[in-house]
C-alpha positions in Angstrom: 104.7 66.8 99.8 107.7 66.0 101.9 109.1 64.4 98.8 110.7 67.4 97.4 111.8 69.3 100.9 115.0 67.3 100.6 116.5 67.1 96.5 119.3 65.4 95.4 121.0 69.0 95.2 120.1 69.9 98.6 123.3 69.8 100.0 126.2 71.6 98.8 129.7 73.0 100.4 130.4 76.1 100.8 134.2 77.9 102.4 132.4 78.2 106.0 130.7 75.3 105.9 127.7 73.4 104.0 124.6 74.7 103.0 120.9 72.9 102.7 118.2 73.7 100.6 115.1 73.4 102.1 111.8 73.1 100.0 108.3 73.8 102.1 106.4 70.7 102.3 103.1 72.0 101.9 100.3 73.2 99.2 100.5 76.3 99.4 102.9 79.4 99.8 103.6 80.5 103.9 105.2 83.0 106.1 108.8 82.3 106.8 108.0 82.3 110.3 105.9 79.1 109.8 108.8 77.7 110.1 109.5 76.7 114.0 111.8 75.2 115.9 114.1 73.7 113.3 117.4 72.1 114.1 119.7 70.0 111.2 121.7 67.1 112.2 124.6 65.5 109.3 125.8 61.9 110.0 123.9 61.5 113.5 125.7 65.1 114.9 123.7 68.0 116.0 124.5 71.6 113.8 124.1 73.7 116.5 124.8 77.2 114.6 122.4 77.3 111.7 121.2 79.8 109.8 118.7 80.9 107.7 119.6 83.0 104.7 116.9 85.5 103.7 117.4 88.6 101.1 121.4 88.2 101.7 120.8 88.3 105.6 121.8 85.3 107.8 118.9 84.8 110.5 118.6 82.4 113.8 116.2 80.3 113.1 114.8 81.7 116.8 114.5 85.1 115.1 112.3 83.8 112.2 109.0 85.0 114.3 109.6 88.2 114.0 110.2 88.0 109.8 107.7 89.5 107.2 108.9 87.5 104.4 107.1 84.9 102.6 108.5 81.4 101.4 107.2 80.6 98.0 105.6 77.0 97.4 108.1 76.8 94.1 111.3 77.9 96.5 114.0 76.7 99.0 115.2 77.9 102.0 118.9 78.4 102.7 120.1 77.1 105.5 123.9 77.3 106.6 125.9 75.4 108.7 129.4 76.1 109.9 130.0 71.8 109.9 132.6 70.9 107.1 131.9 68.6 105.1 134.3 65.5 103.4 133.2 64.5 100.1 130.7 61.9 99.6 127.2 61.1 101.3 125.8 62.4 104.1 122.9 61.6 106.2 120.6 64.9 106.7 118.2 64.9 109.2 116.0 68.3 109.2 113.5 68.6 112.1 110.6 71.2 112.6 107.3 72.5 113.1 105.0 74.0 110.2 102.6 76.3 111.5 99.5 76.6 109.2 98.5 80.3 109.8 95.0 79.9 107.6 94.1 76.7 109.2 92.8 76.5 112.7 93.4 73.2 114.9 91.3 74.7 118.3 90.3 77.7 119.8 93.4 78.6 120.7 95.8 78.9 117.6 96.7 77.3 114.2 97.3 73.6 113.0 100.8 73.4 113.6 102.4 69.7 112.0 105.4 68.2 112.9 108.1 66.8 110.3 110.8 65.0 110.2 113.0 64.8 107.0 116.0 62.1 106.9 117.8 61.3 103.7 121.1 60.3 102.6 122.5 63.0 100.3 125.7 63.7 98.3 127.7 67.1 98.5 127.1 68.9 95.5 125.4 66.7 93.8 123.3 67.8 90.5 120.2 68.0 90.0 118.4 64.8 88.7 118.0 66.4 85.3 115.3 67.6 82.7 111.8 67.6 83.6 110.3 64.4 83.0 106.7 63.2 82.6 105.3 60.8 85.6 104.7 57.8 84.7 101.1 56.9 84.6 99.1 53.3 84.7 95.9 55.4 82.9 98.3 56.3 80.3 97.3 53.1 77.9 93.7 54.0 78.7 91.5 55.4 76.6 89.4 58.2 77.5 86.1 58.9 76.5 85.4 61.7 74.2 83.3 64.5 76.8 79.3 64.4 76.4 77.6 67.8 76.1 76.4 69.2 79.5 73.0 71.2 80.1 72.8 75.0 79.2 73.9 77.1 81.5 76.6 74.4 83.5 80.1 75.3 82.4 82.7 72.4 83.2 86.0 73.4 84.8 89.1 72.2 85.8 90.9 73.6 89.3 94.8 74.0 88.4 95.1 71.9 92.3 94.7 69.0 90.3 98.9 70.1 89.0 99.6 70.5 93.1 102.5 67.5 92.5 104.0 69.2 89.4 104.2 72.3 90.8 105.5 71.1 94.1 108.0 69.4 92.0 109.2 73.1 90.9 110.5 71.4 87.3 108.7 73.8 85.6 106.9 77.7 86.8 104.0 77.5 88.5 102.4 80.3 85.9 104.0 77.8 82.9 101.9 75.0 84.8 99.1 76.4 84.8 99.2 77.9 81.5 99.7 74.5 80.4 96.4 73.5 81.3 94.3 75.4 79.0 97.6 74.6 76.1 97.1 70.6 76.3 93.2 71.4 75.3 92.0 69.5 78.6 89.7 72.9 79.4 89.3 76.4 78.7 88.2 78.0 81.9 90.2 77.0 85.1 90.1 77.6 88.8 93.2 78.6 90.4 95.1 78.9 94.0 96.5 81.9 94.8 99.1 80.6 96.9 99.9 78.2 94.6 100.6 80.8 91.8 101.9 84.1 92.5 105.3 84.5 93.7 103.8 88.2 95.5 101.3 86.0 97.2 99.1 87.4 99.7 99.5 90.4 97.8 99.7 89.8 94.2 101.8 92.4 92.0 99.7 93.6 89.4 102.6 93.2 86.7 103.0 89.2 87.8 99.0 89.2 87.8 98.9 90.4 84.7 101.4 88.3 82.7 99.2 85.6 83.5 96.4 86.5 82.5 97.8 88.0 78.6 99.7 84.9 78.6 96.3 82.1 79.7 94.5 84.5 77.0 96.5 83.7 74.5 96.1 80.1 74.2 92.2 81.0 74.6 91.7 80.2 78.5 90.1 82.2 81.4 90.2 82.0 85.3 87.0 81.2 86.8 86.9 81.1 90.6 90.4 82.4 92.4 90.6 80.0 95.4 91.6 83.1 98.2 93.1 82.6 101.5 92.4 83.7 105.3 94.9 83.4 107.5 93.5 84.4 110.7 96.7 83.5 112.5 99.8 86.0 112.6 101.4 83.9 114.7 101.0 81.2 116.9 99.9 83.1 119.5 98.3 86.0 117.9 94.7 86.1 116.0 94.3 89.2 113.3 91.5 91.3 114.2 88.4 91.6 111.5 90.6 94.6 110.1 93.9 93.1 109.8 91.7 90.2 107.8 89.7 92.4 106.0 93.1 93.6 105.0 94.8 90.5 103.9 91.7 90.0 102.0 91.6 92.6 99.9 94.5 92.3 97.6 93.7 88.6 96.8 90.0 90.1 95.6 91.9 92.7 93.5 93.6 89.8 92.0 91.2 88.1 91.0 89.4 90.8 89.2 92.5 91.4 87.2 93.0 88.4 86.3 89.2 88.1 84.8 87.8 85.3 87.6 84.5 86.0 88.1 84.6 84.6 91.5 86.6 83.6 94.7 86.4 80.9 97.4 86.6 80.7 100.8 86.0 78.0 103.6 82.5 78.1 104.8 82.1 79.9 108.0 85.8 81.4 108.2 84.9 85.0 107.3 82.3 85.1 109.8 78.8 87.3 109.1 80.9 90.0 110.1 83.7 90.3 108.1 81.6 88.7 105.0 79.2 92.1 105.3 82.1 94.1 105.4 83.2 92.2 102.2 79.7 93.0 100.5 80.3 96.9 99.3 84.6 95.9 98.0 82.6 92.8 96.2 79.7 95.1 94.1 82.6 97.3 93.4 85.1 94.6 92.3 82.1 92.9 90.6 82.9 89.5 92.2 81.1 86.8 94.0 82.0 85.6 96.9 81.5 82.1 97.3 82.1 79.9 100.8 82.7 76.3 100.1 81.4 73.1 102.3 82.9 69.9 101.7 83.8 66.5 103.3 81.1 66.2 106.7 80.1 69.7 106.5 77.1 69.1 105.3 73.6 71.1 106.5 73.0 68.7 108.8 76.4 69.6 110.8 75.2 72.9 113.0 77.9 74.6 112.8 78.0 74.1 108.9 74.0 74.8 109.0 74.8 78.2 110.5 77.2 79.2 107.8 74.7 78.5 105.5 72.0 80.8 107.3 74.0 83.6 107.0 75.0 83.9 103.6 70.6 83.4 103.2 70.7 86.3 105.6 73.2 88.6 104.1 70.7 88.3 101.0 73.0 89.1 98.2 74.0 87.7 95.2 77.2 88.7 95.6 77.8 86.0 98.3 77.0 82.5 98.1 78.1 78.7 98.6 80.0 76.5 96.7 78.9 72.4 97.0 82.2 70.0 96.8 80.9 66.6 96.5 83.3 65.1 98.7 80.0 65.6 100.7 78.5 62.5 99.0 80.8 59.6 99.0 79.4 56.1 99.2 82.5 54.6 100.3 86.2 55.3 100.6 88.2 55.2 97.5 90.2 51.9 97.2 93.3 53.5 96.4 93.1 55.3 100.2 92.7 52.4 101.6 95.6 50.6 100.0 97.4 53.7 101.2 96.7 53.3 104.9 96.9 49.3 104.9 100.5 49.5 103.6 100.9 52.7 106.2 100.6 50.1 108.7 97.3 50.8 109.4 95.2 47.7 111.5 93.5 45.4 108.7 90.1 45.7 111.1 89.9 48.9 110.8 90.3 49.0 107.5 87.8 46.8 106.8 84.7 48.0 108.5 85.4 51.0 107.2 85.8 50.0 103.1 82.4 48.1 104.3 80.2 50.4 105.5 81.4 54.3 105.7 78.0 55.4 105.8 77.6 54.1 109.0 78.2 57.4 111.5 80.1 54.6 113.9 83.1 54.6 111.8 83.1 57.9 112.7 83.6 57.1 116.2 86.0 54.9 115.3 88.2 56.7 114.1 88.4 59.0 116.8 88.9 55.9 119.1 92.4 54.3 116.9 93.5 58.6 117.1 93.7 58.8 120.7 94.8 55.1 121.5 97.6 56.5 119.6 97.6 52.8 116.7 97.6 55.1 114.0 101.3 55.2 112.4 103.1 58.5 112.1 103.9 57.9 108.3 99.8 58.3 107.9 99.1 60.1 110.7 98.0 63.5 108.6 96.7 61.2 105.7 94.2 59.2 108.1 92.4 62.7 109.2 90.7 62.8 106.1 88.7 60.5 107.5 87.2 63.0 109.9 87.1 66.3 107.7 87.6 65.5 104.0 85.2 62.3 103.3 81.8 63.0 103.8 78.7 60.8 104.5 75.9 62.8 103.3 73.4 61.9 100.0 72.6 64.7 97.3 69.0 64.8 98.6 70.2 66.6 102.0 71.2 69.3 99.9 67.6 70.4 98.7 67.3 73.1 101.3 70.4 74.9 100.8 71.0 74.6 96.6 68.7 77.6 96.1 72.2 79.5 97.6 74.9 77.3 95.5 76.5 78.9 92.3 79.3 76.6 91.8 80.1 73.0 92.4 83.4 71.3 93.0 83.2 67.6 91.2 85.9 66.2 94.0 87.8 62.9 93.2 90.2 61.0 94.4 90.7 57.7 92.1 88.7 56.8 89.1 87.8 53.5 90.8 84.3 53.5 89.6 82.9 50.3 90.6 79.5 50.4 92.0 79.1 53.6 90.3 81.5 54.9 93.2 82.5 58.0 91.7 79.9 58.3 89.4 76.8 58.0 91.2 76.6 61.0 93.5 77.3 63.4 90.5 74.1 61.9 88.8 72.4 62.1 92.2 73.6 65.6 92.5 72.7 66.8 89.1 69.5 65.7 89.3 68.9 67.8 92.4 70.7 70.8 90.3 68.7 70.7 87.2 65.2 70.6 90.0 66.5 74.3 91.3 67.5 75.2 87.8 71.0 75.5 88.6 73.4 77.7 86.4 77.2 78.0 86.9 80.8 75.8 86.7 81.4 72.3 87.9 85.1 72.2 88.8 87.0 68.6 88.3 89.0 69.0 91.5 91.5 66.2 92.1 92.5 65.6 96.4 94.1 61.7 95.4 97.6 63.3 94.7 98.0 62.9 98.4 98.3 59.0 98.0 98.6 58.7 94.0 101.3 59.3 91.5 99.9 59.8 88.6 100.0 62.1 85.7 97.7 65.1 86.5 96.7 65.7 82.9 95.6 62.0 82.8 93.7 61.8 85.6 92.0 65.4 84.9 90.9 64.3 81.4 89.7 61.1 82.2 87.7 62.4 85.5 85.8 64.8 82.9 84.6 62.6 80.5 83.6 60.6 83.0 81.9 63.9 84.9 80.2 64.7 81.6 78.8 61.4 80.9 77.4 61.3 84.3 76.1 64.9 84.6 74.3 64.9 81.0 72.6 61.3 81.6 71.2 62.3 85.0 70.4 66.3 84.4 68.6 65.6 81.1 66.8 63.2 82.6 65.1 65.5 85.2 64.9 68.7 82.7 
């Protein structure tokens, strides 16, 4: 997302100075004091007195860790430099740390990622102009009409799959999302709290429910709210099961407001703890719970297997898992590869992996080109899907833990579907759903945007029919 930090606009002059607007390159909304250790060169020479303008107040960026303020995934940051500027271009360079507070990268504090943002910009420049469509290479494609799915399964679409567009900020995130439901591609979506609300992590009930009259009206409904944890109030400091409890709450309010019937968390973030605390605010909310595995956390993985054993404990229908079948991948779409390989990434590598990802070696691998440090910085985040996002598993290592699973996230990444590549684990998987009777919604959930550009629409409504097709053929023949 590093696309957008730095727009044509970005730069502009002001009577003390310049200013730059900085947009967050990430997926979601964050703390302003995520933001660490910044420092803003112009043509090659350090800015040494920057600022960061928040609600009318001009703050050091060394003072940001002590800010309660929020940076909005649709807004940019002000920063102001005392540097005058001549007219014409200007090389920016904008250095920094992102601390991830909801994401943890060891036992001792959050993933914290590094950028580095260079472009050459113009002075008060305009923006590039009206919205306009991405181009597409599906767009001459024609998609095939949707096949009916079994009784009870209930096929959604996760608003993540418009992370570019709303990254892009063209348009309101709300409009976005709205959108969705508008263009006819579904009539039931998930969403992403921090993606949506402005008053993210503790929605306003006016902005909560504009939404909601305005996804009503062109017949749509919210079915699981994809929540956040952020465990981390700084780098240095962990909330307590009170302070998370806390955080927690408003986002389940939310989501009852808006009409969700669910929300999502990572499996085994909450902890049995905090997740029977959650129990009593869930009957009263009328909400299910629902931790999510995906990638290589299958039940085989202890850790994973443990998560799993305590939402069977807890014993309630009010908490329960969520299956993403980025579980189940045969091999690694083409499209990533092509990604890495012009990344710079060694051709070996590349191809014993494309040949045989099942193989739990590659694994090994992959931690082997990591800390022989031969994995290229532009790729560097990209390549650690290998090790959390793809997973290895098949649909019949499932069995055990399905009897606990009330929703499933259809993951893709390209539509590449030779060999029955995308395919073939949702037949695999709805023939293991329709054995355990399985009711509930099977989210189309696009992660490619990464690596891709491509329309989201386009890929959404093709990765449906496809999805259909698949889980009709397979589920019907196991009914």
């Amino acid at each position: 997302m590093t696309v957008t930090a730095l727009r044509d606009d970005a730069l502009r002059t002001a009577p003390d100075g310049f200013t730059l607007l900085l947009g967050l390159p990430w997926i979601r909304s964050l703390p302003v004091a995520s933001l660490v250790d910044l420092s803003v060169a112009v043509d090659g020479q350090s800015a040494t007195d920057v600022t960061i303008e928040l609600d009318g107040r001009r703050v050091a960026p060394t003072a940001l860790g002590a800010e309660d303020t929020w940076w909005f995934l649709q807004d940019r940051l002000t920063i102001r430099g005392s540097t005058e500027l001549a007219p014409g271009p200007h090389v920016v360079a904008v250095t920094f740390r992102l601390v991830v507070p909801y994401l943890q990268a060891g036992p001792d504090g959050p993933l914290t990622l590094p950028f580095h943002l260079e472009r050459t910009l113009t002075a008060d420049a305009s923006a590039s102009g009206p919205a306009t469509a991405r181009t597409s290479s599906l767009r001459e494609r024609p998609v095939e009409p949707r096949a009916a799915v079994p009784a009870g399964w209930t096929l959604t679409a996760s608003a993540f799959n418009w992370t570019p567009e709303v990254v892009r900020a063209e348009r309101d995130a709300a409009e976005i999302e709205v959108g969705i439901v508008a263009d006819g591609i579904v009539s039931a979506i998930e969403l992403e709290a921090g993606q949506l609300w402005r008053s993210f992590p503790d929605p306003d009930d006016a902005e909560v429910d504009a939404f909601r009259r305005d996804l009503e009206a062109v017949g749509g409904s919210v079915s699981i709210v994809g929540a956040s944890l952020d465990d981390w109030l700084s780098p240095a400091r962990r909330r307590d099961d009170d302070e998370r409890l806390a955080f927690l709450i408003p986002q389940l309010h939310a989501a009852r407001r808006v009409g969700a019937a669910a929300v999502r968390l990572p499996i085994g973030q909450a902890g049995t703890p905090l997740l029977r605390r959650l129990v009593p605010v869930l009957h009263d909310l009328d909400l299910v719970l629902y931790e999510e595995a995906q990638g290589q956390q299958s039940p085989q993985n202890p850790a994973t297997a443990a998560a799993f054993d305590a939402i069977a404990d807890i014993d309630d229908p009010h908490v329960r898992a969520l299956v993403d079948i980025s579980m189940l991948m045969p091999s690694l779409p083409p499209s990533y590869l092509e990604r890495l390989r012009t990344g710079g990434v060694e051709e070996a590598f590349l191809d014993a992996v494309a040949t045989d990802w099942r193989d739990p070696a590659t694994n090994g691998a992959v931690i082997d080109l990591l800390r022989a440090d031969r994995v290229p910085a532009e790729v560097r985040t990209m390549f650690m899907n290998l090790l959390v996002r793809f997973g290895r598993s098949d649909a019949a290592d499932l069995r055990g833990i399905l009897p606990l699973v009330g929703a499933i996230h259809l993951k893709f990444w390209d539509l590449d579907d030779e060999g029955g590549r995308v395919s073939q684990p949702i037949r695999d998987l709805a023939a293991e759903l329709a054995a355990v009777g399985f009711t509930g919604t099977l989210c189309s959930e696009w992660g490619g945007h990464e690596w891709l550009d491509e329309d989201s629409a386009t890929m959404t409504r093709a990765h449906l029919a496809l999805a259909s097709s698949a889980l009709d053929a397979r589920a019907r023949d196991r009914v």
